[in-house]
MIKELO-129995 format. One record per residue (C-alpha): residue number from 1; chain; y, z, x. Coordinates in Angstrom, 3 decimals. Each point is the difference from the previous one (the first is absolute). Layout:
N
<NUM,'A',<Y,Z,X>>
...
***
This chain:
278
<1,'A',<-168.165,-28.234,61.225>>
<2,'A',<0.485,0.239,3.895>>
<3,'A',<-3.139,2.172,-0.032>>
<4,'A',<-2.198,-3.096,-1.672>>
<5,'A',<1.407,-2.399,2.298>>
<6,'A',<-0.561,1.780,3.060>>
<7,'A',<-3.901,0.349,-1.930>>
<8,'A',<0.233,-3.637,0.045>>
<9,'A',<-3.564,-1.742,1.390>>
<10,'A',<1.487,-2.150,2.760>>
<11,'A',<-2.552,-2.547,-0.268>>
<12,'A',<2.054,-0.886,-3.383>>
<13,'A',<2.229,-3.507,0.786>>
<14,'A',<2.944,-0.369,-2.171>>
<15,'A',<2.074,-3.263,-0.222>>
<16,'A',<3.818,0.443,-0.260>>
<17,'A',<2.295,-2.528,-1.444>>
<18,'A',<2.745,0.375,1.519>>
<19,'A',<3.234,0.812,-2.349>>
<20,'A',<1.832,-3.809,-0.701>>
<21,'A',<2.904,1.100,2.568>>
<22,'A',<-2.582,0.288,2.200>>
<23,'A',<-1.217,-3.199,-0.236>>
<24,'A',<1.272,-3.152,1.696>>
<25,'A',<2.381,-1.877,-1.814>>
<26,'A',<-0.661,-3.181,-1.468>>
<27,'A',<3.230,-1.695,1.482>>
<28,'A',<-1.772,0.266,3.320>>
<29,'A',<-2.935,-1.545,-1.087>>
<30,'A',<2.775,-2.995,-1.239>>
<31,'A',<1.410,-0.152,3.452>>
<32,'A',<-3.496,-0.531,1.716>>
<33,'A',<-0.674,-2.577,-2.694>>
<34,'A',<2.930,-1.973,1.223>>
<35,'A',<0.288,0.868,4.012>>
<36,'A',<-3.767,-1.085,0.017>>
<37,'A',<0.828,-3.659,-0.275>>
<38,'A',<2.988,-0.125,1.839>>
<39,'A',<-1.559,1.524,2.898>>
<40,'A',<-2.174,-2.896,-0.121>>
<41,'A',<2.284,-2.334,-0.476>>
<42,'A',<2.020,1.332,3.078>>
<43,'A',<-3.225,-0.027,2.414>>
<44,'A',<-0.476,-3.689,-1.108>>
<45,'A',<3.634,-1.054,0.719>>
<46,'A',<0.064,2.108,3.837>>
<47,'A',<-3.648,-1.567,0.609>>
<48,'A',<1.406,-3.533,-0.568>>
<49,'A',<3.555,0.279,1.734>>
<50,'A',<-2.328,1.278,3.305>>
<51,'A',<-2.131,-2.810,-0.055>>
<52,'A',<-3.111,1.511,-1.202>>
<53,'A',<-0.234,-1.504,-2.860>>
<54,'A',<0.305,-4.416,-0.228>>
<55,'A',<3.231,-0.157,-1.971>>
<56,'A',<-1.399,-3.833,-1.170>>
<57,'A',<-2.635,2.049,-1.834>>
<58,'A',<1.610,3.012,-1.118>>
<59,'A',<3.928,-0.162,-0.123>>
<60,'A',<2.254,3.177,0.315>>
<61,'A',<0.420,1.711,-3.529>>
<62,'A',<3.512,-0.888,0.682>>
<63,'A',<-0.220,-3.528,-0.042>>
<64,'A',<-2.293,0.351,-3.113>>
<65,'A',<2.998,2.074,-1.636>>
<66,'A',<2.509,-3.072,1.360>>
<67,'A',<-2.475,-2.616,-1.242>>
<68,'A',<-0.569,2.210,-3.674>>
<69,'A',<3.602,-0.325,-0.496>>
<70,'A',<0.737,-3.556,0.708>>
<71,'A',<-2.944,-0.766,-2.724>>
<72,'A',<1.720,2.732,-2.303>>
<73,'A',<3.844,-1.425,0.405>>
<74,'A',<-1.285,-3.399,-0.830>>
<75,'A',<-2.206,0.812,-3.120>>
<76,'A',<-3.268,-1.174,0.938>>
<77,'A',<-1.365,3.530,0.533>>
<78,'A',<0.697,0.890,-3.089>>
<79,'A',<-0.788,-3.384,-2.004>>
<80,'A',<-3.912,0.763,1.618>>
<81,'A',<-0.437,3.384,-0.446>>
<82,'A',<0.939,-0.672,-4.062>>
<83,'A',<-2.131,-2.398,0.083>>
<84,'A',<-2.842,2.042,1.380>>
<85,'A',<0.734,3.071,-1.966>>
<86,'A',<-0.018,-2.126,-3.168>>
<87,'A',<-3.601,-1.301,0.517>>
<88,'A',<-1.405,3.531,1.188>>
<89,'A',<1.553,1.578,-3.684>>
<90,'A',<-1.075,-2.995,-2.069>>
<91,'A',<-3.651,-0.157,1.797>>
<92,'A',<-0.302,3.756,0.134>>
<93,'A',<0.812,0.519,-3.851>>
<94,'A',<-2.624,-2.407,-0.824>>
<95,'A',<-2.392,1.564,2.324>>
<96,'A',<0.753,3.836,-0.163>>
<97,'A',<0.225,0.387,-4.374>>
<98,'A',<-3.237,-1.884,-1.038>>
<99,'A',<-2.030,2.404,2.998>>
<100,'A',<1.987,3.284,-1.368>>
<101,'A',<-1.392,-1.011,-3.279>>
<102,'A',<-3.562,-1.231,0.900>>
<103,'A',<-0.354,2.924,2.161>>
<104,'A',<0.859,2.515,-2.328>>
<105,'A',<-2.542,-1.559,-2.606>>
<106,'A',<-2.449,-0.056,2.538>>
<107,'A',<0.563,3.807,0.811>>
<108,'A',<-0.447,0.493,-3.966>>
<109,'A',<-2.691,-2.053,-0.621>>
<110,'A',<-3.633,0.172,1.429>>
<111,'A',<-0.397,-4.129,-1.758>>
<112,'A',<3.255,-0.662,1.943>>
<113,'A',<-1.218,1.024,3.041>>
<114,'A',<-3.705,-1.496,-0.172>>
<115,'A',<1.711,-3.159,-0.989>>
<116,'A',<2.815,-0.158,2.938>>
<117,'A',<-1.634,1.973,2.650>>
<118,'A',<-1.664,-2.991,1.497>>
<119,'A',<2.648,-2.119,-0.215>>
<120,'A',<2.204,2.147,1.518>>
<121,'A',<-2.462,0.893,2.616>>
<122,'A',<-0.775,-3.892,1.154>>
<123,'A',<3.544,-0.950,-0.311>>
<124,'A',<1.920,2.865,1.546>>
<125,'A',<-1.340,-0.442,3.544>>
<126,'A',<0.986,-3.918,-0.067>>
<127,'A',<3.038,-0.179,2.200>>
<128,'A',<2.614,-1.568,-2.423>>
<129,'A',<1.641,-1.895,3.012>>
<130,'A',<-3.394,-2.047,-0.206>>
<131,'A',<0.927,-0.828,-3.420>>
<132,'A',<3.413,-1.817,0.297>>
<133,'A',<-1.310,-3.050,0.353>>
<134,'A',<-2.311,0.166,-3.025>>
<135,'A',<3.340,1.274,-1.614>>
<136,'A',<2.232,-3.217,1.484>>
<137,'A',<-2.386,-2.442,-0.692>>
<138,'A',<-0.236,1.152,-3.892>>
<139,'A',<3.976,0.915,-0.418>>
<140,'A',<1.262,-2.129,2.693>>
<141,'A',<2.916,1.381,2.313>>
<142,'A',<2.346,0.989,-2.742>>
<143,'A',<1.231,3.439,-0.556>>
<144,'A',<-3.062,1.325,-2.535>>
<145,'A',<-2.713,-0.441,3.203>>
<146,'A',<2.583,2.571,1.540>>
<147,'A',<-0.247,2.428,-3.027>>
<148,'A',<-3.557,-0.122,-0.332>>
<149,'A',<-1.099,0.397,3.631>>
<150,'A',<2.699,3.986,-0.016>>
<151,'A',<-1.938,-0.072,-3.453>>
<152,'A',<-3.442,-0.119,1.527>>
<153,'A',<0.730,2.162,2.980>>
<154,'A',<1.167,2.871,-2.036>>
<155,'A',<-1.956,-0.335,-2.886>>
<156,'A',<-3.087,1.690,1.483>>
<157,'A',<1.806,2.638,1.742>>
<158,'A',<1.306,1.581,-2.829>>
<159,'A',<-2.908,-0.356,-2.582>>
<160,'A',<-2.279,1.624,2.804>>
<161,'A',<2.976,2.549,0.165>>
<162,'A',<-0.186,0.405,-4.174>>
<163,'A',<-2.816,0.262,-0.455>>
<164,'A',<-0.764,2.425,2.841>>
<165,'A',<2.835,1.660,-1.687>>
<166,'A',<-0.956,0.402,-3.592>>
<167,'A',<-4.115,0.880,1.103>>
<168,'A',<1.931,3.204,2.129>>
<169,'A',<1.508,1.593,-3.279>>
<170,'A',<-1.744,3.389,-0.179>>
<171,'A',<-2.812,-0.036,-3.177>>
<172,'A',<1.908,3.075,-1.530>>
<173,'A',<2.632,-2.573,-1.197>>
<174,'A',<-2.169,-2.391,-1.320>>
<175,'A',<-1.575,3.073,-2.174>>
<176,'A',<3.915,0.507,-0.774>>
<177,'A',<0.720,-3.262,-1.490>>
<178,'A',<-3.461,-0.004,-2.065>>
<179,'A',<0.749,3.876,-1.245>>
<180,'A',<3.167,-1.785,-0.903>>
<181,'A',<-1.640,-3.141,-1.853>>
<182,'A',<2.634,-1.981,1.913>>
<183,'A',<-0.707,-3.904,-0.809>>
<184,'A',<-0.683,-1.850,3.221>>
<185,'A',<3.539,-1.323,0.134>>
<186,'A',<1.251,3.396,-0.189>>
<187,'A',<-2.485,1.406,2.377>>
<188,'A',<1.223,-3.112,2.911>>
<189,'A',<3.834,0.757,-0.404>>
<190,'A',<-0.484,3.839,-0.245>>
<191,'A',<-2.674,0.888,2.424>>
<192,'A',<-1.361,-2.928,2.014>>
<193,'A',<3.138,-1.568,1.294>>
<194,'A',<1.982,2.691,0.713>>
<195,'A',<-3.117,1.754,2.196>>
<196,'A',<-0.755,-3.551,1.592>>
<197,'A',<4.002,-0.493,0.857>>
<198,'A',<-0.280,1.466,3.721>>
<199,'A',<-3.410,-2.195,0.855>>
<200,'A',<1.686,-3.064,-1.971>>
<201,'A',<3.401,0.261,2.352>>
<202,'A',<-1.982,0.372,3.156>>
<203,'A',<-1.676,-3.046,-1.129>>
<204,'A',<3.586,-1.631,-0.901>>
<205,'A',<1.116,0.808,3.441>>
<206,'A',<-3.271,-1.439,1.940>>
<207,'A',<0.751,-3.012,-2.239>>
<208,'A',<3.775,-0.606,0.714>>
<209,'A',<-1.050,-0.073,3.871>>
<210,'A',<-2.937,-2.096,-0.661>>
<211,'A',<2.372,-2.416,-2.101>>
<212,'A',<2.230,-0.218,2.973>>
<213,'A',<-2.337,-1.262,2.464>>
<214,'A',<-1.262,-2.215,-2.502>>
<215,'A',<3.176,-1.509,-1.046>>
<216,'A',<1.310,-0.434,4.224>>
<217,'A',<-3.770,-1.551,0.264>>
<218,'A',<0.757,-2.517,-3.137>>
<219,'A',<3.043,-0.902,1.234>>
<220,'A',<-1.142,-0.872,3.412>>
<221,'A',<-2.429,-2.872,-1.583>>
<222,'A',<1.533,-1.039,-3.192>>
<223,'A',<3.836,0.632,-0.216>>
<224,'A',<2.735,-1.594,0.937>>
<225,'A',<2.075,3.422,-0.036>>
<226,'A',<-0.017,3.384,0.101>>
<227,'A',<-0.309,2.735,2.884>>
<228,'A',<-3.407,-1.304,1.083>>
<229,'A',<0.793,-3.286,0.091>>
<230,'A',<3.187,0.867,2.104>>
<231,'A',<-2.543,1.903,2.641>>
<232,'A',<-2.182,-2.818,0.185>>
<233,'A',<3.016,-2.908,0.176>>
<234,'A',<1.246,2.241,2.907>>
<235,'A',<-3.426,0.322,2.006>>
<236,'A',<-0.318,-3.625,-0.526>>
<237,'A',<3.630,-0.979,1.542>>
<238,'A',<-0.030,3.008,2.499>>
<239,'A',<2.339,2.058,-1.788>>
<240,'A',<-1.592,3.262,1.302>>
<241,'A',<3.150,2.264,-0.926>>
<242,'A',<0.038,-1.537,-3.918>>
<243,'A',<-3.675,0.339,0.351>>
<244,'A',<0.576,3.945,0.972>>
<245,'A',<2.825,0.422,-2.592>>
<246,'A',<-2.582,-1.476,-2.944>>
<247,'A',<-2.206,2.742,1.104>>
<248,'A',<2.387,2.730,0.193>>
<249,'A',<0.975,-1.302,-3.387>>
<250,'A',<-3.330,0.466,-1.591>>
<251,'A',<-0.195,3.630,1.542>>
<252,'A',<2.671,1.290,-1.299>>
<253,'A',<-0.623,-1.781,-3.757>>
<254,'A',<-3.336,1.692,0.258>>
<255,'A',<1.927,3.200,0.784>>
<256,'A',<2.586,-0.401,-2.848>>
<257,'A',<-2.590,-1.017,-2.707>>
<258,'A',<-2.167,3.154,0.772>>
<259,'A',<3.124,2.576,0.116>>
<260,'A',<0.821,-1.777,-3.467>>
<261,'A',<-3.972,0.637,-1.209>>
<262,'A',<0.359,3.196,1.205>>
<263,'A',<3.028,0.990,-1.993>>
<264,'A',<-1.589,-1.453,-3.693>>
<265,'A',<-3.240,1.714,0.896>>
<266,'A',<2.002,3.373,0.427>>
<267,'A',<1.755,-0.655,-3.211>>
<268,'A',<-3.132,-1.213,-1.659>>
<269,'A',<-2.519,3.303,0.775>>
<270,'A',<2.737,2.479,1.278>>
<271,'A',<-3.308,2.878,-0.274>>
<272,'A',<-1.390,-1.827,2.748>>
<273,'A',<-1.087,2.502,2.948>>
<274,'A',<1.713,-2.674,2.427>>
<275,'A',<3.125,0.092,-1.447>>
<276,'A',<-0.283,3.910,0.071>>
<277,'A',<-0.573,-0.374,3.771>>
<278,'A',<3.514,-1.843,0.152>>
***
């Protein structure tokens, strides 16, 4: 054996993995993850107590904090974000099941996809923003013109992401379900879905970002409560610090609702190779 090594070409490259106590562990990578931010949020509050940053503009984080829980101890932080949240799950439901379901037909079917194709591919690119007040002057201000513009914004995200999905699904499984005579119901809950899952929850989490900034939008125009209209009552009175804490409130909902996706989608398709990388 020693003899055929030393024989060896040395032109030969060979890639080691390292053994897995070798490797760096991933509670590091959790640390960096959380000093990253708070790093920042340090250089922001030393810039600002040295008078390089305009304090009227940009407040200390601590302030923010002070500010945060004033609006927390008397209820109104919490009274907005429930409102917000409740329009982003309503309007995202609406939104996020019909595309799953049109996308995955359209993945299936070569009619499905002459027939929505176009529509899909006029539509998408339409900034939904632009559509509010086509949606307020049909539904009026009320809380369904809310719904429907998270519904709008994610729809198209996640049918894109479906249908993307369900097209990827190698042909060797297709061939499986036919050898199989699996009826087309069978076929979508056996072999389509489950290979589409990982392009459909990329498409869910593009979508729950997208209905975000759609909702904050919505609210700015048409509400009369909620996080966005709480930003935008603030800019209009001054309140730059409420202003930052509405902000800082939509960050870390954005942050919270992801983590959540994240944990169904590992439950969901635990044979996924990113939740092997974990």
């Amino acid at each position: 054996m020693a003899t055929q090594s030393a024989n060896r070409p040395a032109s030969r490259l060979e890639v080691r993995v390292p053994p897995k106590n070798q490797r760096r562990p991933a509670h590091i990578d959790r640390w960096l993850a959380f000093a990253s931010p708070l790093i920042a949020i340090l250089l922001w509050e030393g810039t600002v107590r040295l008078g390089i940053m305009d304090d009227r503009f940009f407040p200390e984080p601590s302030a923010i904090a002070s500010t945060a829980k004033d609006l927390v101890q008397s209820g109104e932080l919490q009274r907005q974000v429930g409102v917000t949240m409740a329009r982003v799950g309503v309007g995202f439901a609406m939104g996020a099941v019909p595309g799953v379901m049109l996308g995955v037909a359209m993945g299936l079917s070569r009619h499905m996809e002459a027939i929505l194709r176009p529509l899909v591919s006029a539509l998408y690119p339409i900034p939904k923003i632009a559509v509010l007040p086509l949606i307020f002057l049909i539904f009026g201000f009320g809380e369904m013109s809310k719904y429907l513009a998270v519904a709008t914004s994610v729809f198209f995200v996640v049918l894109i992401n479906s249908a993307g999905g369900v097209a990827q699904i190698p042909v060797i499984y297709r061939e499986v379900g036919s050898s199989f005579h699996l009826s087309r119901l069978q076929f979508v809950r056996t072999i389509a879905l489950p290979g589409a899952l990982p392009a459909i929850f990329v498409g869910l989490q593009v979508g729950l970002g997208v209905a975000l900034i759609a909702i904050i939008a919505t609210e700015f125009v048409g509400a009369q409560s909620g996080v966005g209209f709480m930003i935008w009552q603030s800019w209009q009175v001054f309140r730059i610090k409420v202003m930052f804490v509405g902000l800082a409130t939509i960050a870390i909902l954005g942050f919270l609702s992801q983590t959540l996706l994240e944990v169904v989608r590992s439950w969901a398709i635990p044979w996924s190779p990113s939740n092997r990388r974990r």
